[in-house]
DRENMISE-258470 format. One line per field, with one value per residue (C-alpha): z, y, x. Coordinates in Angstrom, 3 decimals, padded with zeros to 6 digits, always signed. Layout:
up <- c(Z,...)
north <- c(Y,...)
east <- c(X,...)
//
This chain:
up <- c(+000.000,+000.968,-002.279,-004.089,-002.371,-002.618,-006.495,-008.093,-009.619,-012.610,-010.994,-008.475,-009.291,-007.990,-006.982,-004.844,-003.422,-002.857,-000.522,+001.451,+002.101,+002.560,+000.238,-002.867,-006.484,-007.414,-004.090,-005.220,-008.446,-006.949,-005.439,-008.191,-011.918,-012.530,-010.587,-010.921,-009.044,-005.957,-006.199,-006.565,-003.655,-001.484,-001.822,-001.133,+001.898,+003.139,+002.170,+003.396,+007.196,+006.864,+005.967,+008.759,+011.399,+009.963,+010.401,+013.654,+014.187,+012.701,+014.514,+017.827,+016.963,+018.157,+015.448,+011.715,+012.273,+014.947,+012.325,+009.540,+012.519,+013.030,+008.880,+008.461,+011.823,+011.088,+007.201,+007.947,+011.241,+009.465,+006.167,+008.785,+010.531,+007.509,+005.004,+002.532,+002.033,+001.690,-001.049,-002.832,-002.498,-003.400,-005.768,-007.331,-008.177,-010.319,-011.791,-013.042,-015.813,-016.360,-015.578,-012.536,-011.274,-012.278,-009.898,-007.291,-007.750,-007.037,-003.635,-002.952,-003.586,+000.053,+001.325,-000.925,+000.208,+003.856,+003.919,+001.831,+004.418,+006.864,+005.065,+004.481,+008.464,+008.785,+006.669,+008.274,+011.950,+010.577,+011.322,+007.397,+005.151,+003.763,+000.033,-000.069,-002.644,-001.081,-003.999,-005.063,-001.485,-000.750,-003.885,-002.507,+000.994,-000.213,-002.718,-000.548,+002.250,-000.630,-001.701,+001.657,+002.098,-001.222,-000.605,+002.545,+001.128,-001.781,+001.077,+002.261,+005.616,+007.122,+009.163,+010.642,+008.728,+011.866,+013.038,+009.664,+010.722,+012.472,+009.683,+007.281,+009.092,+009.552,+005.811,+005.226,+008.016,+007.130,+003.776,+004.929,+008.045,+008.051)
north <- c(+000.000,+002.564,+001.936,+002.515,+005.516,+007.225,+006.193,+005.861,+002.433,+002.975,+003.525,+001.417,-001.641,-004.849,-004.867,-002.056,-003.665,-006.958,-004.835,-003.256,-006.347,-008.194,-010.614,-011.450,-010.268,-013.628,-014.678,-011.651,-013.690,-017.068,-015.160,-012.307,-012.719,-008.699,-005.654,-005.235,-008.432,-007.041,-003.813,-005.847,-008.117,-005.639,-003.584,-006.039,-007.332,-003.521,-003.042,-006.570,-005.559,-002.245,-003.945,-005.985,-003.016,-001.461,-004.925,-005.054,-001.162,-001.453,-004.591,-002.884,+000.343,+001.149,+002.985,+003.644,+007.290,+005.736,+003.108,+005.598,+008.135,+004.820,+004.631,+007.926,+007.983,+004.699,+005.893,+008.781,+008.070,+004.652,+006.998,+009.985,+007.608,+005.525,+008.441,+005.752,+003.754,+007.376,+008.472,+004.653,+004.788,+008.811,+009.559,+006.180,+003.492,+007.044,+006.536,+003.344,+001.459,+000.822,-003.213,-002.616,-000.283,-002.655,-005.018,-002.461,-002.024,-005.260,-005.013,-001.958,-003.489,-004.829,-001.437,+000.539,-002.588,-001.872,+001.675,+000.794,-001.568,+000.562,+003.193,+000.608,+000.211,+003.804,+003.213,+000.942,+002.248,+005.652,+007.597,+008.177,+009.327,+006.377,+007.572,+007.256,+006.156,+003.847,+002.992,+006.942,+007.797,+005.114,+006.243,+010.637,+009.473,+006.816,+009.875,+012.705,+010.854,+010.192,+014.019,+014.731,+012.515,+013.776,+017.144,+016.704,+015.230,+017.556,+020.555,+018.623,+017.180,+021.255,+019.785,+017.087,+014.553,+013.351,+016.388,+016.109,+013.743,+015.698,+018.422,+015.434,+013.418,+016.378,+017.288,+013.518,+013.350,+016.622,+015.332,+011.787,+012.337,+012.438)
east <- c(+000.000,+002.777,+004.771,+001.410,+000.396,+003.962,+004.646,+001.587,+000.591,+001.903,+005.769,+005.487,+008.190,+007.227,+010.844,+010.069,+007.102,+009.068,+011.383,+008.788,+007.496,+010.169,+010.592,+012.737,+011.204,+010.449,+008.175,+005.524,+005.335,+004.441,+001.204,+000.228,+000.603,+000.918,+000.801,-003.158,-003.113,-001.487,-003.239,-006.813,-006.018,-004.517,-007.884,-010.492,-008.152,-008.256,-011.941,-013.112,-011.580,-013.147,-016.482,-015.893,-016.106,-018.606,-020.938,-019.705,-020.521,-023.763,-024.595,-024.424,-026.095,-029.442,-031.235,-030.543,-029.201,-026.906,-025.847,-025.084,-022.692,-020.754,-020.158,-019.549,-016.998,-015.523,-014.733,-013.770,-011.080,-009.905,-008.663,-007.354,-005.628,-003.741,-002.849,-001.654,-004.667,-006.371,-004.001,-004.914,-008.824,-009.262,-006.350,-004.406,-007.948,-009.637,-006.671,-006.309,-007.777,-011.295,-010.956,-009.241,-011.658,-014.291,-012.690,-012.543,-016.080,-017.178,-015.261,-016.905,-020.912,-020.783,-020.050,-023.212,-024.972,-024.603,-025.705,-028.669,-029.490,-029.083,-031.577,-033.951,-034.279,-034.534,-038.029,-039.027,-038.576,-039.726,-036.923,-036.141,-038.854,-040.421,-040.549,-036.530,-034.762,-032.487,-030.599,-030.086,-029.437,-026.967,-025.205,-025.108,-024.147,-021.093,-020.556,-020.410,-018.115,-015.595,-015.951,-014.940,-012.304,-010.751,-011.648,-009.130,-006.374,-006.113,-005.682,-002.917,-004.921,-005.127,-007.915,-009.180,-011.415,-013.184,-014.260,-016.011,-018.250,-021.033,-021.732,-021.702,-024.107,-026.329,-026.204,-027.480,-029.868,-031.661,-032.177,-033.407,-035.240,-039.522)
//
């Protein structure tokens, strides 16, 4: 992820990536037939954990607002908190080419599948309006907490992304709430 993050994918050497993990050239090659391979796996590894606390999150939450803070906190402090896999997700994947971000996208589907889950509770305990459009709405809130998180890395992290949370969550709550 680091060599990725600081190079780009497209000069990032498996060599290089060999070293920072530790290994010789030829043991990356045993496990990934080309770059995209490593890149692909290394992103639904880091996506797949991050699903994992947001279940877990999500799980123990009370209501469907609380449910969609703990997304919005979670994504926000896990990206704040590892500026690599921030610079990979925002900047490097829009980068790449279009099967490779096809394969990101499948990763991605159980994260947009969460949050509409987590709307569709919201109808039905009637704390979101019940005309929603889950799918649209899953789509704006996954949307704007990327914006955000790319908004802060292009200003060179002058703030905090956390303390981004609340206004966030407001924004989506006064447009969801009955």
């Amino acid at each position: 992820m680091k060599v990725f993050a600081e190079n780009g994918f497209h000069k990032s050497q498996v060599s290089r990536i060999a070293k920072e993990a530790g290994v010789a050239d030829g043991t990356i090659y045993l496990y990934f037939k080309k770059k995209e391979d490593i890149l692909t796996s290394l992103f639904q590894e880091k996506l797949g954990e991050l699903v994992e606390k947001f279940n877990r999150a999500v799980d123990e939450s009370a209501s469907a607002k609380d449910a969609l803070r703990k997304i919005c906190e979670i994504h926000f402090s896990e990206l704040e908190t590892n500026i690599h896999m921030a610079y990979l997700t925002q900047i490097e994947l829009r980068q790449s080419d279009l099967e490779l971000r096809k394969e990101i996208g499948l990763a991605l589907k159980r994260y947009i599948i969460l949050i509409e889950n987590i709307l569709e509770r919201g109808k039905k305990d009637g704390s979101f309006r019940p005309n929603l459009d889950v799918k649209l709405v899953r789509l704006l809130i996954f949307g704007g907490m990327d914006e955000v998180v790319t908004s802060w890395l292009i200003s060179g992290q002058k703030y905090s992304l956390t303390a981004q949370v609340g206004p966030t969550l407001d924004f989506f709550l006064r447009g969801i709430e009955v």
